[in-house]
VOGUMI-30789 format. One record per residue: z, x, y of N, C-alpha, C in turn; residue number from 1; residue in three letters. Coordinates in Angstrom, 3 decimals, decimal comma. Each point is the difference from the previous one (the first is absolute). Layout:
BEGIN
n_up | n_east | n_north | ca_up | ca_east | ca_north | c_up | c_east | c_north | seq | type
Z | X | Y | Z | X | Y | Z | X | Y | NUM | ALA .
...
This chain:
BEGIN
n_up | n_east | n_north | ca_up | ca_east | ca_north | c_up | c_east | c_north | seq | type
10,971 | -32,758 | -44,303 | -1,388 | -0,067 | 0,399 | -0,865 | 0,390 | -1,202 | 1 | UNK .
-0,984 | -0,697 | -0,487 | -1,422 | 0,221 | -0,699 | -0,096 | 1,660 | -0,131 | 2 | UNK .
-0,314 | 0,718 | -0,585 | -0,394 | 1,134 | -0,559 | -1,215 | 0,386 | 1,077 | 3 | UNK .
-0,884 | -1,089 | -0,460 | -1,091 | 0,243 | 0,671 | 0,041 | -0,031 | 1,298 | 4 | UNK .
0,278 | -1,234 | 0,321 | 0,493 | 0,488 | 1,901 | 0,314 | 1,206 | 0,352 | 5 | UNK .
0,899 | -0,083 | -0,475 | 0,504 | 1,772 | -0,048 | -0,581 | 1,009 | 0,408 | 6 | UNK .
-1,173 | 0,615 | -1,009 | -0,679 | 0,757 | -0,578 | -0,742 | -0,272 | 1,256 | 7 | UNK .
-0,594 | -1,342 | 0,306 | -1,006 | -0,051 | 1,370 | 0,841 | 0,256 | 1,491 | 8 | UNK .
0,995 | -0,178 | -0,226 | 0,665 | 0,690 | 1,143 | -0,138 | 1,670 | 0,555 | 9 | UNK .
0,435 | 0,056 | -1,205 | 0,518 | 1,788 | -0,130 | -1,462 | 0,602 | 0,411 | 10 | UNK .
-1,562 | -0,586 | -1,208 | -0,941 | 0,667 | 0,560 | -0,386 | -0,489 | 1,652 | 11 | UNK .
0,206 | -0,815 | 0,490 | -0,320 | -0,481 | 1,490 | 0,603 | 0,792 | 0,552 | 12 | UNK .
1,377 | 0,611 | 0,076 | 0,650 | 0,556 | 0,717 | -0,007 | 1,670 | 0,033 | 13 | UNK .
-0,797 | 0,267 | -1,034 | -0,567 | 1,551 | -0,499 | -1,232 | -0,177 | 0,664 | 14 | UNK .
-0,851 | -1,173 | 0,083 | -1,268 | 0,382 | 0,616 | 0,591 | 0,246 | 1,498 | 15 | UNK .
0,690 | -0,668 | 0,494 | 0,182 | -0,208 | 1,348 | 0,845 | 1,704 | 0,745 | 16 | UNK .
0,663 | 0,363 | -0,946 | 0,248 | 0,882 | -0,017 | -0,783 | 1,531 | -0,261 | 17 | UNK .
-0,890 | -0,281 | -0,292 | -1,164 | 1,052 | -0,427 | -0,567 | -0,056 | 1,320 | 18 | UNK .
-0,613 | -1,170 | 0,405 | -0,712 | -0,110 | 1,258 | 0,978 | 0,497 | 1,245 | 19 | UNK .
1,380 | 0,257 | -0,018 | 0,489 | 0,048 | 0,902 | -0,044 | 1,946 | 0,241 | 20 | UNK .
-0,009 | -0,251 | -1,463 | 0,100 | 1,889 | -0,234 | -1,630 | 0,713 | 0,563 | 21 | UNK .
-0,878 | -0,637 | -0,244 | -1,496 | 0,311 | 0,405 | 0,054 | 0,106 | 1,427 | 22 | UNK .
0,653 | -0,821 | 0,598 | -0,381 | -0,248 | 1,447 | 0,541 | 1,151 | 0,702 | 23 | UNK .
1,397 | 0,101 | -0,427 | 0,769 | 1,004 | 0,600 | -0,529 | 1,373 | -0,207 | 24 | UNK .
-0,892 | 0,191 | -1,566 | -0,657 | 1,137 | 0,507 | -1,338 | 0,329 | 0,462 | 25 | UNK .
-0,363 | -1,182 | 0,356 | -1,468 | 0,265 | 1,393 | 0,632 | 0,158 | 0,722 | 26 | UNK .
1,140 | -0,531 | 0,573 | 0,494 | 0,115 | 1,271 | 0,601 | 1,709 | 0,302 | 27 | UNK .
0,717 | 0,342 | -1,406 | 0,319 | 1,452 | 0,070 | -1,404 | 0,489 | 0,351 | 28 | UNK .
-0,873 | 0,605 | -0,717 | -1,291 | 0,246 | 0,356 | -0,730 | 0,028 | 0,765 | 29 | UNK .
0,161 | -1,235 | 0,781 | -0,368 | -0,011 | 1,345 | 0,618 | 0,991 | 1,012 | 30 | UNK .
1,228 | -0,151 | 0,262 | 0,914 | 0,635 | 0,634 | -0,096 | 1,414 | -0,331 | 31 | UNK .
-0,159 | 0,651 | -1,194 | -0,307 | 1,722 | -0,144 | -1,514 | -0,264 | 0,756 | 32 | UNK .
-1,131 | -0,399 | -0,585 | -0,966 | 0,732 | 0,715 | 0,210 | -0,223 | 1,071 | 33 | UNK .
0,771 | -0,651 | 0,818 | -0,083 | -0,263 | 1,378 | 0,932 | 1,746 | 0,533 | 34 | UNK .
0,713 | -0,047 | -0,456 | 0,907 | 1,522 | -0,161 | -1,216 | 1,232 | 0,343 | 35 | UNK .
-0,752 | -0,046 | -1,450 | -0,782 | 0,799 | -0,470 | -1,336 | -0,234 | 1,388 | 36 | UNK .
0,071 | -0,212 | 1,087 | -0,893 | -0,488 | 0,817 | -1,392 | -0,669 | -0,243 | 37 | UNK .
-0,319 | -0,220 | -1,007 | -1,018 | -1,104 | -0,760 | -0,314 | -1,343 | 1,110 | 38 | UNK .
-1,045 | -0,114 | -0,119 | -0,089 | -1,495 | 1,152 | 0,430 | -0,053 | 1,344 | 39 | UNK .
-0,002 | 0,736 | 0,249 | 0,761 | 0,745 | 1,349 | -0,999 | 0,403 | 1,247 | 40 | UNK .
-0,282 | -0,310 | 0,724 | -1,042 | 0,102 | 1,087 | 0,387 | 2,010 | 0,320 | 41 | UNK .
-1,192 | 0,331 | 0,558 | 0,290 | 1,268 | 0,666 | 1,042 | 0,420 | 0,861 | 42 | UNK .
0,985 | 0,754 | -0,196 | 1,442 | 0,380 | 0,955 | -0,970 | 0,242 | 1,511 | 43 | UNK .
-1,340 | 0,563 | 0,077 | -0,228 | 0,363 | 1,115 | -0,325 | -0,965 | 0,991 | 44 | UNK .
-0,360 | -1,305 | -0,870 | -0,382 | -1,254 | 0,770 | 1,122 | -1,082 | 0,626 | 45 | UNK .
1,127 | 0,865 | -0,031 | 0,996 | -1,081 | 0,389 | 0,593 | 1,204 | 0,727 | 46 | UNK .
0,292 | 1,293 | 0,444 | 0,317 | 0,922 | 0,575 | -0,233 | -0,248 | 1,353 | 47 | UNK .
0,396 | 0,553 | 1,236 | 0,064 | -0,616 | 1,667 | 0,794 | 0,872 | 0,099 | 48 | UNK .
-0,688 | 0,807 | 0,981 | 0,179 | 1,748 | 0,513 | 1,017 | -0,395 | 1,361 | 49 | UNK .
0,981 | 0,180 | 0,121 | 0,400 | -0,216 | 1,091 | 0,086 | 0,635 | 1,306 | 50 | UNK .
0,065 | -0,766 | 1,458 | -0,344 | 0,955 | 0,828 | 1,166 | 0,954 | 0,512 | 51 | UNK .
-0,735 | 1,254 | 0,156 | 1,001 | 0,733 | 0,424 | -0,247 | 0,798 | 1,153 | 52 | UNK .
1,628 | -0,185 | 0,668 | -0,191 | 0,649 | 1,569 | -0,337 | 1,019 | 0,016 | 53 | UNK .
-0,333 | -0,322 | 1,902 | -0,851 | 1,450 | 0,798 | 1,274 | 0,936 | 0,114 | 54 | UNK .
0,772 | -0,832 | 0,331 | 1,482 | 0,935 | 0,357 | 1,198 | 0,010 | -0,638 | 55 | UNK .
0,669 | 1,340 | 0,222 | 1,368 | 0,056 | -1,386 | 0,932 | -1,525 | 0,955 | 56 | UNK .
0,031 | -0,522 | 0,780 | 0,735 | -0,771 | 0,413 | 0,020 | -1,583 | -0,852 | 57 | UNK .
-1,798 | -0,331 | -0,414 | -0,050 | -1,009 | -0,419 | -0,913 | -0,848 | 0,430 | 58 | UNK .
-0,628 | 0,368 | 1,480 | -1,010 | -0,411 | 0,458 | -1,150 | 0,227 | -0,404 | 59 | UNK .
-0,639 | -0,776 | 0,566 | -2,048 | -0,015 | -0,214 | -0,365 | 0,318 | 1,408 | 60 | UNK .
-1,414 | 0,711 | 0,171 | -0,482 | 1,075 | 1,041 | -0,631 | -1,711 | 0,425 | 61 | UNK .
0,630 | 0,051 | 1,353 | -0,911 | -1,817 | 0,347 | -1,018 | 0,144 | 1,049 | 62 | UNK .
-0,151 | 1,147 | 0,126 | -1,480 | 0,323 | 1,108 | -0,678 | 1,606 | -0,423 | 63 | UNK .
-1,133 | -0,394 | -0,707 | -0,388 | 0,957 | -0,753 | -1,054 | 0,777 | 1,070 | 64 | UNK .
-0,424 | -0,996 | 1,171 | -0,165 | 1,163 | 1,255 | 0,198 | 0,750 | 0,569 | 65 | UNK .
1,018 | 0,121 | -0,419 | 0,897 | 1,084 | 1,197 | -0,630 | 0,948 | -1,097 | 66 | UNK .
0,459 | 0,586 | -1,221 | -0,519 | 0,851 | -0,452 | -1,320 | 0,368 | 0,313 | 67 | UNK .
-0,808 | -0,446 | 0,219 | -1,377 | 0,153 | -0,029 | -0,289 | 0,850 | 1,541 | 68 | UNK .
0,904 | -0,711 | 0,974 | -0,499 | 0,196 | 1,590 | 0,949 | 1,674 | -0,166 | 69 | UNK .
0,908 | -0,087 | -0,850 | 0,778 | 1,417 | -0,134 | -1,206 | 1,282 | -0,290 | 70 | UNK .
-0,461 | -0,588 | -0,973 | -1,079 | 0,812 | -1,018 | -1,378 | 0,513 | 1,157 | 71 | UNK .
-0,418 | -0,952 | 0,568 | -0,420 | 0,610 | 0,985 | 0,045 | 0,800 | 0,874 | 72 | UNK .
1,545 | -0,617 | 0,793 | 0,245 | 1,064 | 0,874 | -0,058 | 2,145 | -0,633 | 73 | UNK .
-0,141 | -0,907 | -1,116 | 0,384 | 1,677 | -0,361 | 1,470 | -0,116 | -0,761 | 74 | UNK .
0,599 | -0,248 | 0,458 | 1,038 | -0,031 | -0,982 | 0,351 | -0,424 | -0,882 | 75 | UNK .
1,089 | 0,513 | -0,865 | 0,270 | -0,405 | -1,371 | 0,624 | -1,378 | 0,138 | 76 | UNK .
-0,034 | -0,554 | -0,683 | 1,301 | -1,433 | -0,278 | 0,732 | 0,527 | -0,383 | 77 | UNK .
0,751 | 0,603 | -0,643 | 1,186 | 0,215 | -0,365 | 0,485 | 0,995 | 1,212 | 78 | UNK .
-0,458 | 0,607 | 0,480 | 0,595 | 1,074 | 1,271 | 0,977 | -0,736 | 1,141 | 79 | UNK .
-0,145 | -1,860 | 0,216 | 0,677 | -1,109 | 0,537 | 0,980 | 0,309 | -0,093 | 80 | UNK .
0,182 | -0,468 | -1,495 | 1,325 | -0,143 | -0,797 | 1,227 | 1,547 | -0,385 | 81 | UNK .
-0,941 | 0,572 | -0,028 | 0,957 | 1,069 | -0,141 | 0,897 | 0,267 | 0,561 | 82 | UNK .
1,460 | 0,582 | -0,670 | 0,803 | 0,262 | 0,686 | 0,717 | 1,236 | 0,811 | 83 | UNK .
């Protein structure tokens, strides 16, 4: 093969190779600040408090009247339940 061919090979294949090396390190770069939390929306805005039961069993209180008509009578709500 021609010298020169050559020579235009080798540099084509160094450019192509340079560009391959550039890319890979935006892409590194990218990936740390993403690490580094950079560009990153607020942790508090994606957070969702979950609900948690009325009772050690696992349930939710599903008639929040009764407490109330308790509270009246005078008595405690919890005085029900006690054991």
């Amino acid at each position: 093969m021609h010298p020169e061919i050559l020579r235009e090979l080798s540099a084509q294949r160094g450019q192509e190779l340079r560009a391959r090396a550039h890319h890979a390190n935006l892409v590194r770069m990218a990936i740390r600040a993403r690490r580094r939390g950079k560009d990153l929306p607020d942790e508090t805005d994606w957070f969702a408090v979950p609900a948690v039961p009325d009772y050690v069993d696992g349930s939710f209180r599903t008639h929040p009247a009764e407490d109330k008509a308790a509270s009246d009578a005078g008595q405690a709500p919890a005085a029900r339940h006690a054991a």
